[in-house]
C-alpha positions in Angstrom: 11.9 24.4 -50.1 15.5 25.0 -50.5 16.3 25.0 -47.0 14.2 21.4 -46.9 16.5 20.2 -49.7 19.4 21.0 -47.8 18.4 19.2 -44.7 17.5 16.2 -46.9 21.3 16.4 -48.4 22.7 16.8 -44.5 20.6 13.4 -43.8 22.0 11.7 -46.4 25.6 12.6 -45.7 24.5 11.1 -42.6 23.4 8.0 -44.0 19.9 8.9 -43.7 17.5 8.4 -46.2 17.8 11.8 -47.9 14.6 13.5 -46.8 14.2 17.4 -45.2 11.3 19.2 -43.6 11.2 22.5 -42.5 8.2 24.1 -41.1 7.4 27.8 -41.8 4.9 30.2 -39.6 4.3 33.8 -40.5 7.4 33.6 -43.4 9.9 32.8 -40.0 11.6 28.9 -40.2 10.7 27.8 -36.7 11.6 24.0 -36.8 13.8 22.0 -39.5 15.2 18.3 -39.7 15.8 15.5 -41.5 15.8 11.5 -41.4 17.1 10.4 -37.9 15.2 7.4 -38.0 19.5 5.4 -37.8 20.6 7.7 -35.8 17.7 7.8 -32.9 16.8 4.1 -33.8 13.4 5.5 -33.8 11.5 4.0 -37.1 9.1 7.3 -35.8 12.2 9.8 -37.0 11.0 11.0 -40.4 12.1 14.3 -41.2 8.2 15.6 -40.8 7.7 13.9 -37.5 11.1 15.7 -36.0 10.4 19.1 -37.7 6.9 19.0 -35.9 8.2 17.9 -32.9 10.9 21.2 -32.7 8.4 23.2 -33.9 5.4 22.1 -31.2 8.5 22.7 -28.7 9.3 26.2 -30.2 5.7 27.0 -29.7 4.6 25.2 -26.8 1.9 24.0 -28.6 1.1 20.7 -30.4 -1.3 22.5 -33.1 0.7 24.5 -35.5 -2.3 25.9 -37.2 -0.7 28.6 -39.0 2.0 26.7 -39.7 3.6 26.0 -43.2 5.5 22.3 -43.8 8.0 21.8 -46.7 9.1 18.4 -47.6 11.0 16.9 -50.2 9.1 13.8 -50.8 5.3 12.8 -50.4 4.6 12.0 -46.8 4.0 8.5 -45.9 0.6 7.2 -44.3 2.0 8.5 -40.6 3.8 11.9 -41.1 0.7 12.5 -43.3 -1.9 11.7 -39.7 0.8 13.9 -38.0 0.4 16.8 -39.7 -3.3 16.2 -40.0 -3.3 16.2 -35.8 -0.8 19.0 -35.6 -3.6 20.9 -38.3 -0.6 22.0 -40.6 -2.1 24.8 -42.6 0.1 24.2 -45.9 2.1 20.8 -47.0 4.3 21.6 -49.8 6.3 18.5 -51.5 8.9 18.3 -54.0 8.8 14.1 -55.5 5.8 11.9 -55.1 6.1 9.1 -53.7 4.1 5.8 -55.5 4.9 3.6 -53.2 5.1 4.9 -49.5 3.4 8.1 -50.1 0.3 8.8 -48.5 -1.1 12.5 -49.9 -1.5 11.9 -53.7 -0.4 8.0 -53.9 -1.4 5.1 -52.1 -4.0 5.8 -49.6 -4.7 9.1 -50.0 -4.8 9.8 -46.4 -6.9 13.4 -46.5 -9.3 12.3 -48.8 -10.9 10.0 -46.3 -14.1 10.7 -44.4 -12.1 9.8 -41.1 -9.3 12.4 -41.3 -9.4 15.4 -38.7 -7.9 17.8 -40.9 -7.0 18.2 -44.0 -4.3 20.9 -45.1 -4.3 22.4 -48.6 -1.7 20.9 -50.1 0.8 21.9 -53.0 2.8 19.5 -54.6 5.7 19.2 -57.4 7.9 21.9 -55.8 11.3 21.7 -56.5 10.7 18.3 -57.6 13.1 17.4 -59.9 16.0 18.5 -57.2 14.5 16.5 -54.6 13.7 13.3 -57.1 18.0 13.1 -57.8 18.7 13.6 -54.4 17.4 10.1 -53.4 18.1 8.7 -56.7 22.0 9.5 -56.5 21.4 8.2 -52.3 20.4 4.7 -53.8 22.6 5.0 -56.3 25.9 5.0 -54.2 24.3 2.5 -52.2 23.8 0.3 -54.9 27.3 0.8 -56.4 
């Protein structure tokens, strides 16, 4: 998760919305990003979607089934279907998200009877760390 909160600080130096993902198979990092959604003009380029994306490359495969994702904030409705289609083993998240979160807010994306895949997911890590990082984001934005 460290290494996810550092991407999420090299977005937001970026002018990013301060979010990191890294993706983890057999304890090797294989694919990390951040936000790029301003820089790519892609609304698409959440940190999730571009870590998947590297890794998929990295593996020459678009299932990462024994693959590991780390991000600093709940995933949204569709980083959450991506990493339900790329059959992400593990999602570990540092701050919920009550409104744009999609695991344990909102729609609650795995627990319904049309998802593929469900990963187990673990959530509260490093949370407090990756809460103030987009708190102070906003906050300099606001000021």
């Amino acid at each position: 998760m460290m290494t996810a909160l550092d991407e999420a600080r090299a977005a937001g130096t970026r002018g990013e919305v301060p979010i990191g993902a890294v993706v983890v198979r057999n304890g090797e990092v294989i694919a990390r990003a951040g936000n790029r959604t301003r820089e790519f003009n892609d609304a698409t380029a959440h940190a999730e979607i571009v870590a998947i994306r590297e890794a998929s490359a990295t593996l020459g495969d678009e299932r990462l089934v024994d693959a590991d994702l780390y991000v600093t904030l709940e995933p949204c409705t569709m980083c959450a279907g991506a990493i339900s289609f790329a059959r992400i083993r593990r999602l570990y998240y540092g701050a919920q998200d009550p409104k744009g979160g999609a695991v344990e807010s909102g729609v609650r994306f795995y627990a319904s009877a049309t998802c593929h895949h469900a990963p187990e997911v673990y959530s509260g890590i490093a949370e407090t760390e990756a809460a103030e990082i987009l708190r102070e984001f906003f906050r300099e934005r606001r000021d």
